[in-house]
N, C-alpha and C positions, 0 to 999 in steps of 0.2 A: 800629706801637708800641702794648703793651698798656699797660703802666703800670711805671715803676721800684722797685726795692728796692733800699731804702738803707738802711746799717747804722750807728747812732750812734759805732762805733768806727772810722767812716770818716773820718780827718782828709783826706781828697783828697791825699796822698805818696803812691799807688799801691802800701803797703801789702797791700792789703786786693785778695782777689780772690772773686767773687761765683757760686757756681756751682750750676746748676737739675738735678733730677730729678724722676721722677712721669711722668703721661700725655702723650707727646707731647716732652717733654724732649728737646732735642739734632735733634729732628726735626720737629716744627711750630711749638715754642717754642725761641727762644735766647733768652742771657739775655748781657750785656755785662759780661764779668767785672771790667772794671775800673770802670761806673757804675752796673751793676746794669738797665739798661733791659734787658725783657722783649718781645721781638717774636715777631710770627707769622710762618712762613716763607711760605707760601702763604693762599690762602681760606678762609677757615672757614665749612665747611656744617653749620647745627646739625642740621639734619635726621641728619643721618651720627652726631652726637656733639653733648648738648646742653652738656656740662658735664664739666671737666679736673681734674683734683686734682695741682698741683705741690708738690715742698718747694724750699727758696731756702734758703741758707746763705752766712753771709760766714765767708771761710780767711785768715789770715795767710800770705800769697803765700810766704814764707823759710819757714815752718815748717810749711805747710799745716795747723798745728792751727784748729778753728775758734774764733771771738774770740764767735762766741753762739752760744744754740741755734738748730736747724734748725728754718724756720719753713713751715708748712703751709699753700696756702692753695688756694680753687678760681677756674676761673677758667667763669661761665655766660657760655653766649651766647648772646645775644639774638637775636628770628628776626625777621627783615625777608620781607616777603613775593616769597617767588623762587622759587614753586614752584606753577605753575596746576592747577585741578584736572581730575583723569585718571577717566573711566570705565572700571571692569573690562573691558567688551567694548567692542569700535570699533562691531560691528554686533548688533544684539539685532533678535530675531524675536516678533510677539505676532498674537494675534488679537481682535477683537472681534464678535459676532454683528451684521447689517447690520440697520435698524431699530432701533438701541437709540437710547434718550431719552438727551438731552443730558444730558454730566456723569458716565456708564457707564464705570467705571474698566476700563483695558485695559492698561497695565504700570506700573510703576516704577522707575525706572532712578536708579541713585544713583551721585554721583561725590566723592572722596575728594580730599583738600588735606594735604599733606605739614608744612606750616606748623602753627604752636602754635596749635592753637584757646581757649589761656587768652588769648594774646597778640593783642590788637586786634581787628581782623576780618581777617585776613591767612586765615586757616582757613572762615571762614562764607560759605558756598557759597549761592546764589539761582540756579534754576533759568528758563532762556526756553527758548521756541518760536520756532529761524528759517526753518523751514520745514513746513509741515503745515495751516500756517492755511488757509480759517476751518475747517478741518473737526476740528480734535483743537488741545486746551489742555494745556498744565502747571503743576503745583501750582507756585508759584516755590520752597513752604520744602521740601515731600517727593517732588519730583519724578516725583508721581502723574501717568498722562497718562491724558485723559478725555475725551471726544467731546465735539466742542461745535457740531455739527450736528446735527436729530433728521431723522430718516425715509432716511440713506445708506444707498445702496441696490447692493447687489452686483453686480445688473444692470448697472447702469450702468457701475459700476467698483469693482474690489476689489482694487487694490492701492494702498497709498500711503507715500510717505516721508517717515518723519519726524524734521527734525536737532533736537536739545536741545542748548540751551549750558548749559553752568553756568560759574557766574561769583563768584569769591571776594569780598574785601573787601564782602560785603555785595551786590553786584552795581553796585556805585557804581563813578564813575569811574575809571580806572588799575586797576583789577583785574583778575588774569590769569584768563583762561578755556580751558575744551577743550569741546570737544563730541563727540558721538555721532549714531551713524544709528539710528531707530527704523524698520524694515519691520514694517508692518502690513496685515494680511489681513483683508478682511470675510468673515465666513462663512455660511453659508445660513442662510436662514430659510425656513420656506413661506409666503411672501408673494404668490405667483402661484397663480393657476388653470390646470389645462390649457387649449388651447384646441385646436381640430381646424382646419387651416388650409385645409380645405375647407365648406361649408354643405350638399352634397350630394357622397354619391362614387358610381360608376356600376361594379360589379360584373359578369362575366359567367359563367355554369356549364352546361355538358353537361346534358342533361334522364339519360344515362345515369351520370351520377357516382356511383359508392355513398353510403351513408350511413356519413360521417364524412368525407366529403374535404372540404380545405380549398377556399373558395371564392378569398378574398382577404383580406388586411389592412387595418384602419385604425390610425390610429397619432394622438394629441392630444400637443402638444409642450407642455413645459413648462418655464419660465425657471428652473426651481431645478435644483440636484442631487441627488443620492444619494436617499436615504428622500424627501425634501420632494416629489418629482418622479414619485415612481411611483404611479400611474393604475392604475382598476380598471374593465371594461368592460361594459356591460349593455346586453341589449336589452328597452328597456322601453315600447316600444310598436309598432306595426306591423301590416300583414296577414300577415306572416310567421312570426309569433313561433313558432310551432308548427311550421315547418318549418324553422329554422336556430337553430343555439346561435352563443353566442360564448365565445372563452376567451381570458385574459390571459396574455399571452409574457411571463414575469417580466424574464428577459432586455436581451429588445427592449423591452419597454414597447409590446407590439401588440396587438393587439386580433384574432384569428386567427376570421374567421366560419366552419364546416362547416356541411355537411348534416346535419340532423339527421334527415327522412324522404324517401323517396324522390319525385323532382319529374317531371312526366309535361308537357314542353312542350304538350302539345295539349292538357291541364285545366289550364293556368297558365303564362303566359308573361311575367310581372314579377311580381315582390313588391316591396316598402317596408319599409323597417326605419327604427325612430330606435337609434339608439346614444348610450349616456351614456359619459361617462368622468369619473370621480371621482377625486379626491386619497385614497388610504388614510390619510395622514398630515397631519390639518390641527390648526393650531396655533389656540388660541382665541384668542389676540392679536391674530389676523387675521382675525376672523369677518368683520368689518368689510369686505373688503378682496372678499371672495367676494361670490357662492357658489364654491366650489372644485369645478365640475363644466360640463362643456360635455358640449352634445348634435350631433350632424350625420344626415341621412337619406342611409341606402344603400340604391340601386335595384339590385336584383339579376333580372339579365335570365337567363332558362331558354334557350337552346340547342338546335336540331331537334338530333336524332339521328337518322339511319336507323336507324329500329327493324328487327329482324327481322318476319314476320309473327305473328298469336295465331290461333292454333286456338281453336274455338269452347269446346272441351273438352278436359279433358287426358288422354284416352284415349277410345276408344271399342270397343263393343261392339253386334257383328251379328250373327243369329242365322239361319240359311236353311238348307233343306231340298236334302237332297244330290242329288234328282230333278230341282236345278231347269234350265231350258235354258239353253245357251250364251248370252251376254251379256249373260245378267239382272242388273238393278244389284241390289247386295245392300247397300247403302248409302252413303249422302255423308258427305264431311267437309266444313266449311266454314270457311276460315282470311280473316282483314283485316288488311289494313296499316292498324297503327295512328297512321304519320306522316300530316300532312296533306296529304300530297300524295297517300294514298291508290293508292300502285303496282297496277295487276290481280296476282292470283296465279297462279302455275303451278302444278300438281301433279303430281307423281311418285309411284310406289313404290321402297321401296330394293331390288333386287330379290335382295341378299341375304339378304332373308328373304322370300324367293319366287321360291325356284330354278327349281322345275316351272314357272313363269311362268302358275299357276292365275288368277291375278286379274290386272286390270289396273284403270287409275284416266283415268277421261278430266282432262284436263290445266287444261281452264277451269270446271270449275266442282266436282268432287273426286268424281267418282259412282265409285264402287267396283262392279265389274261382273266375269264371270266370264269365262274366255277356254279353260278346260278342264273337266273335265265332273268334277262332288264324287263324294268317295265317304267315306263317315262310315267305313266298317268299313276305310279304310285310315289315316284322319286325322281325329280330331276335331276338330280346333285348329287355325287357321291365325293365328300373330303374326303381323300386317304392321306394316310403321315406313311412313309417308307422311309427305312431305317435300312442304314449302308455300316457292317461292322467289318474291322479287317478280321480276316483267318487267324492273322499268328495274335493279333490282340483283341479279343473279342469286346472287351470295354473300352475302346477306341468307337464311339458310335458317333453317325451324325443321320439326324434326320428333316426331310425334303416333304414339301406340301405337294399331292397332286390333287388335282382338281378333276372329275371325269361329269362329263356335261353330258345328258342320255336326250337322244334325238329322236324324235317322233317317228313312226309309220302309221299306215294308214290300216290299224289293225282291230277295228273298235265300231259298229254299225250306229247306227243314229237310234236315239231311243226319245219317247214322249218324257216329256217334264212331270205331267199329271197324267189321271186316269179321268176321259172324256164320260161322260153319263146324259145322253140326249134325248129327245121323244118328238115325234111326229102327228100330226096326225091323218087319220085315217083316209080323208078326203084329201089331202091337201095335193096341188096340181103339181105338175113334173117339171124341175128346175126352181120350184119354189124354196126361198131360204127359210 
């Protein structure tokens, strides 16, 4: 029952009949045409519809004329609180940087009350924290959420969850509520230093490596990510410094040591290096927190290689006279094993460039000696290649240019160019041409 309409020209003989139009008429409003009571068929949700505008008229039932005029009227409704408040999203995503000072606002999430916020506090929403504590707060009026732990730290953990109620009537007792889930991210800061999780690392390299091959890697780890975490790498003291670079793997985040000159096991067989590794990216916030740099020593051990042998020189030049006797030496070569184990040498000639098989070379100690007899006016020049192999590795070879320049004597009589053919004659006088 809303309320009755009663017409003074209603003497109660059921005369008179009472009938409604306007919003809802006939379908959420009836109206008793014979007492005038006005009902509701169902609920009324103001939210839907706050307010009706009916007209009511009373008819003289036998004539249907009306006995007044049709009367106007609205009917409001009033809002009773039946409707809790709703957040936009169920699940909202935020971040906030880790190390931030308590109080560092990170979202705000607002939730909506369908109810008349003229009307009581059925509408006035008060924001709580049921889950998140002690590490994140919320405003209760603006549903600011704000860190309320200083110094959280990503390391440790970077993710967390956190539920918001909001709560109508003010947040007082019997007031409906909804909540939400707040996922929240801590995100990097450079709060870390690298550090190298060794104090010494222990390298090894070939004394034959060229210059630029890589030796090995160090690598300094660091708790951050992305920019915060990448390292730059220097050698910034040592006995080596002059003998190895380093260069930063952007990549990997490595530290890639090469040769930088060539290394002779037998004049050096360890070097020392300190290696730094630095933060590119350090945040002043954090000076505090560094230095943002670790150092570790790398021992870098040299490697025998069987060398080949060295000739003493890198060609040679002999010079003898083409008269001289069979197996006179016409000169040495002298080659060393420059490993420390010092192999004896062998020697050879190659004897493709000494077909005639003119020269020969005794084997231990390199004498180049003659084994066929010179002769300048047929060869001035004899190239030889001598070839120095050690003993204990016979495919250890290195081979040496001599040069043997053959010098003249005077061993050869003078002879006519042509054959003369002349004639005189018989008469001719003495001294005559």
């Amino acid at each position: 029952f809303i309320f009755q309409l009663h017409s003074d020209q209603d003497k109660g003989d059921g005369s008179l009949k009472y009938i409604l139009s306007g919003d809802g008429a006939g379908t959420l409003f009836i109206i008793d045409e014979k007492t005038g009571d006005i009902h509701a068929t169902r609920r009324i949700d103001r939210e839907e519809k706050a307010f009706y505008t009916l007209r009511a008229q009373a008819i003289n039932r036998r004539t249907l004329r009306p006995v007044e005029p049709e009367s106007e009227f609205v009917i409001k409704i009033h809002d009773i609180n039946d409707n809790e408040p709703t957040f936009p999203e169920k699940i909202y995503t935020a971040s906030v940087p880790e190390m931030s000072v308590v109080g560092t606002s990170v979202v705000q999430v607002t939730a909506t009350d369908a109810d008349d916020p003229s009307y009581g506090n059925s509408a006035r929403v008060i924001y709580s924290i049921l889950q998140g504590q002690p590490y994140f707060s919320v405003e209760p009026e603006t549903g600011i959420i704000r860190t309320a732990l200083p110094n959280m730290n990503r390391e440790n953990r970077e993710q967390y969850q956190v539920v918001i109620q909001a709560k109508d009537m003010g947040g007082q007792m019997g007031g409906l509520s909804g909540t939400t889930t707040v996922n929240i991210t801590l995100t990097d800061v450079n709060d870390n230093p690298p550090r190298f999780p060794q104090s010494t690392i222990h390298l090894r390299i070939p004394e034959s490596s060229p210059v630029g091959t890589a030796i090995g890697s160090v690598k300094a780890t660091d708790a951050d990510t992305g920019k915060n975490a990448e390292v730059e790498y220097r050698i910034i003291d040592g006995d080596g410094t002059d003998m190895f670079d380093i260069v930063t793997q952007k990549d990997t985040q490595e530290g890639i040591i090469t040769v930088r000159k060539p290394l002779d096991y037998e004049t050096r067989r360890l070097y020392t290096l300190k290696v730094e590794a630095e933060n590119t990216h350090v945040d002043p916030r954090f000076y505090y927190l560094g230095p943002f740099k670790d150092t570790t020593i790398v021992k870098i051990s040299v490697e025998d290689v069987d060398e080949p042998p060295i000739f003493s020189r890198s060609s040679y030049l002999f010079e003898v006279h083409e008269d001289i006797e069979l197996g006179t030496i016409i000169g040495t070569v002298m080659a060393r094993d420059p490993d420390s184990a010092s192999s004896p040498i062998r020697f050879s000639l190659d004897r493709h460039t000494d077909l005639d098989r003119i020269f020969n070379i005794h084997s231990g100690n390199g004498s180049i000696y003659t084994s066929k007899p010179l002769d300048r006016e047929i060869s001035q020049w004899h190239n030889l290649s001598v070839i120095a192999a050690e003993i204990n590795n016979p495919k250890d070879t290195t081979r040496v240019p001599v040069y043997v320049r053959i010098l003249d004597v005077n061993d050869n009589a003078p002879q006519f160019a042509v054959f003369y053919d002349t004639f005189v004659c018989e008469n001719a006088r003495a001294g005559q041409v």
